[in-house]
N, C-alpha and C positions, 0 to 999 in steps of 0.2 A: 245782598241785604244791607240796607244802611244802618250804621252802629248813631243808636239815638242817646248814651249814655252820658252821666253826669260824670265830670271831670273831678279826680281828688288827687291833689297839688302836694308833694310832700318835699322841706327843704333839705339841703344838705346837712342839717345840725337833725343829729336822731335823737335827740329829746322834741323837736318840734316834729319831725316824724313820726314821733308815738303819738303826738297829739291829733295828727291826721287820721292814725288808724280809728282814732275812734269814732270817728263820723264814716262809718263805711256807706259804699254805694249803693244806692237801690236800682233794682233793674227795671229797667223798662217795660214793657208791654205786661206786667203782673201787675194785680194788686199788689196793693200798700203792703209790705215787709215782710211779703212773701220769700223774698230772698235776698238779701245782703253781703255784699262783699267787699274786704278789706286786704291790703296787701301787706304780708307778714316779713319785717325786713331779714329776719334770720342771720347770718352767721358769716363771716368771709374765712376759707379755709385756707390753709397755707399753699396751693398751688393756685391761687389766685382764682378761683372759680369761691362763685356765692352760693348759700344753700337759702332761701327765702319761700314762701310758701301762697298760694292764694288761698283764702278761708273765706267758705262759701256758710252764710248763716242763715238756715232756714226757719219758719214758721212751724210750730205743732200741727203735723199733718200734709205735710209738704214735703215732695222729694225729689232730688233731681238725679242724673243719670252717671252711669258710668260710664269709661271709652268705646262698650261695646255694650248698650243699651241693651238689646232684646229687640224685635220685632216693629215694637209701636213706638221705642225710644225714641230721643232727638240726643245725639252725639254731640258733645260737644267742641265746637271748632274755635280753636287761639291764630291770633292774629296778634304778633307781633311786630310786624314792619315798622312801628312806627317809633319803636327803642331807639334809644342811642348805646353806644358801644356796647353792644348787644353780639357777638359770633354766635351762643346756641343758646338751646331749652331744654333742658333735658324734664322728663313730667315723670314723677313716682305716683303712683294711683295706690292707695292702701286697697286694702281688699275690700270689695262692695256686699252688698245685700244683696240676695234676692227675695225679689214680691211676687206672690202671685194673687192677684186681684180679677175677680169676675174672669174667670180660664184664661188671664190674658199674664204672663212672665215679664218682670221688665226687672234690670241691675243698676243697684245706683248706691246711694244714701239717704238719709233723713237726719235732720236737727242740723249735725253741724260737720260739713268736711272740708279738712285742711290739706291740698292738696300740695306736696314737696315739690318744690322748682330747684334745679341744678344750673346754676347761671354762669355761663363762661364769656366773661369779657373781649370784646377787642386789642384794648389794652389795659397790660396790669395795672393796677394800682391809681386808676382813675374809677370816678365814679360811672355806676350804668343806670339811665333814663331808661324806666321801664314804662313801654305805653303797652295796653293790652285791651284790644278789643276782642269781647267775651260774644260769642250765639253757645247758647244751653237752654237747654228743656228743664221746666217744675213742672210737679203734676202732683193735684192732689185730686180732686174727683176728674179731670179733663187736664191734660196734658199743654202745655203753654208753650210757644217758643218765647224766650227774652233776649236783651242787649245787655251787655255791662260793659262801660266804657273806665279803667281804672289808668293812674298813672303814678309813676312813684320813683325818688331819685335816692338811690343806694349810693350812698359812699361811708358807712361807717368801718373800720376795722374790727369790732368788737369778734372774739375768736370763738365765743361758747356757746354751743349749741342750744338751741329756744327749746323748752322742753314739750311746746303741743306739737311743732314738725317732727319734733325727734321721736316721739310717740306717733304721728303718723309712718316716719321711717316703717317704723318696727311692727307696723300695722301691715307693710307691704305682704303679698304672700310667698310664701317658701319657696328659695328657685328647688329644679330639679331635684342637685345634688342634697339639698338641705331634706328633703321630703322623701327620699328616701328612693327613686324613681329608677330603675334598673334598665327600663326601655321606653321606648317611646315610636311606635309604627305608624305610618300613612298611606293608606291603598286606596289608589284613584280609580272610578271606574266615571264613563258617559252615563247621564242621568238623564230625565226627561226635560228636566231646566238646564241641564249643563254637566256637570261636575258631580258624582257622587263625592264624599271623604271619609274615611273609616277610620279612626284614630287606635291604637290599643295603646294604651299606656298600663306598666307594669310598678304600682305603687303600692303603699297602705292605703288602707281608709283615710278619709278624711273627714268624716263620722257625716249621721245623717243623710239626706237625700242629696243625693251630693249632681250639682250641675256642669256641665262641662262647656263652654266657649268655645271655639274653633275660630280664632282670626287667622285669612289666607296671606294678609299681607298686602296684595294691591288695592289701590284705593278703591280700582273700577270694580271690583269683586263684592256681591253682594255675598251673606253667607247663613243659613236657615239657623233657625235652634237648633240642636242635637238629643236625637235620644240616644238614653245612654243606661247601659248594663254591666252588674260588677258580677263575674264570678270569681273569689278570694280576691288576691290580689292583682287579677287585671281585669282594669275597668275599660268598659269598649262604649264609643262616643259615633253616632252618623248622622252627618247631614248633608242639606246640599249646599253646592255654590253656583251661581250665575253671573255671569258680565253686565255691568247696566249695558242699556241701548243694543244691546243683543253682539257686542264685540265679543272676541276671542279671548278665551282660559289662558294666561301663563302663569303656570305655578312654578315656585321654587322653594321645595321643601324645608330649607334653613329659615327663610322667613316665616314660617307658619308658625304663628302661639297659640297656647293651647294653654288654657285655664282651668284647673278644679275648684269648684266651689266647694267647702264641705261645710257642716255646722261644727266642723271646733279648729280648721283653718282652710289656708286657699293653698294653690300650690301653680307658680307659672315656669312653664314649660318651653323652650325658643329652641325652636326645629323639631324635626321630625326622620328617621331612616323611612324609604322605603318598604313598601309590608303588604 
């Protein structure tokens, strides 16, 4: 897909970087300021990796998706390549919403999400040219693909944390250990699509109707919603999985994440035993 997005130029003096953020990017293929984004220069830590953020700003009534949409989502995909002293990405996702609209489930946001980038240099103590071509889905009555084309050149040292990322941090959800999680089981059986997956995970509540995720891990892997049952404290997650183009299952149980939705927090889970 071609990236049709407006370029926004930031210099190395981060008083004239603040002045970029303010004109953030519109995205393409939506109406007018449906969605806007700007890059948040964040923080340089003492092992020389940056903490900076993308902050996506949405219109009233507008929402875009999370890493593992639902169903009718549109995921969204970064494209990096085109940084300069650039080695990784690492991407903190705070914990999403779920909608359910006309029987249809979809995970994401609405208003406004700042999404935590973990930036690790080439080399230290030079600046990193961040180019980032954005595909993400809005949807407000009908679901949209867009482009956002942003770019931005990081070299301040300032060492203190920005307090909307630092608030997304803390928005992320509870690992395992934190949530209180005792077990975590995965029993595969052959499905009519492919792949059964039974999840039991042995937690608290997480209050409310609480949702459960299953990402298998490889990319080729499609993977259904889950229904899912709590008796006390273990809650049981199944769905199925499939191969696009009808290739071969490899699973590998350490890569499996496993998300709880609840209404008073989220809880993520990386791997699975046997079960």
């Amino acid at each position: 897909m071609a990236h049709l997005g407006i370029m926004i130029k930031a210099t190395l003096s981060a008083a004239l970087f603040a002045l970029a953020l303010a004109a953030p990017v519109q995205a393409q293929g939506v109406p007018e300021n449906a969605v806007q984004a700007t890059i948040v220069p964040g923080w340089l830590r003492a092992d020389g990796t940056r903490v900076a953020a993308l902050q996506l700003t949405l219109a009233p009534g507008w929402k875009t998706y999370w890493r593992a949409p639902g169903d009718t989502g549109i995921p969204p995909q970064f494209n990096w390549s085109g940084s300069r002293n650039l080695a990784g990405v690492g991407i903190s996702w705070p914990a999403p919403q779920v909608y359910r609209e006309g029987g249809i489930r979809t995970i994401g946001y609405k208003d406004r999400l700042v999404l935590p980038l973990t930036l690790a240099p080439r080399q230290a103590n030079k600046p990193i040219e961040l180019n980032l071509d954005l595909d993400l889905g809005v949807c407000r009555d009908i679901c949209i693909p867009a482009q956002l084309s942003l770019s931005a050149t990081l070299a301040d040292s300032n060492p203190n944390p920005t307090p909307a990322i630092a608030a997304a941090l803390a928005a992320r959800p509870y690992s395992a250990k934190e949530a209180g999680v005792s077990q975590a089981r995965c029993a595969l059986r052959p499905s009519a699509l492919g792949m059964e997956i039974e999840a039991t995970l042995t937690l608290p509540h997480a209050g409310g109707r609480e949702v459960v995720v299953i990402e298998p891990g490889p990319s080729n892997l499609w993977m259904s919603e889950t229904d899912t049952t709590r008796q006390g404290n273990q809650l049981v997650a199944t769905g199925d999985m499939a191969a696009y183009e009808g290739g071969s299952i490899v699973l590998d149980r350490s890569e499996i994440r496993i998300t709880v939705l609840g209404k008073n927090h989220a809880v993520e889970i990386n791997g699975c035993t046997p079960g």
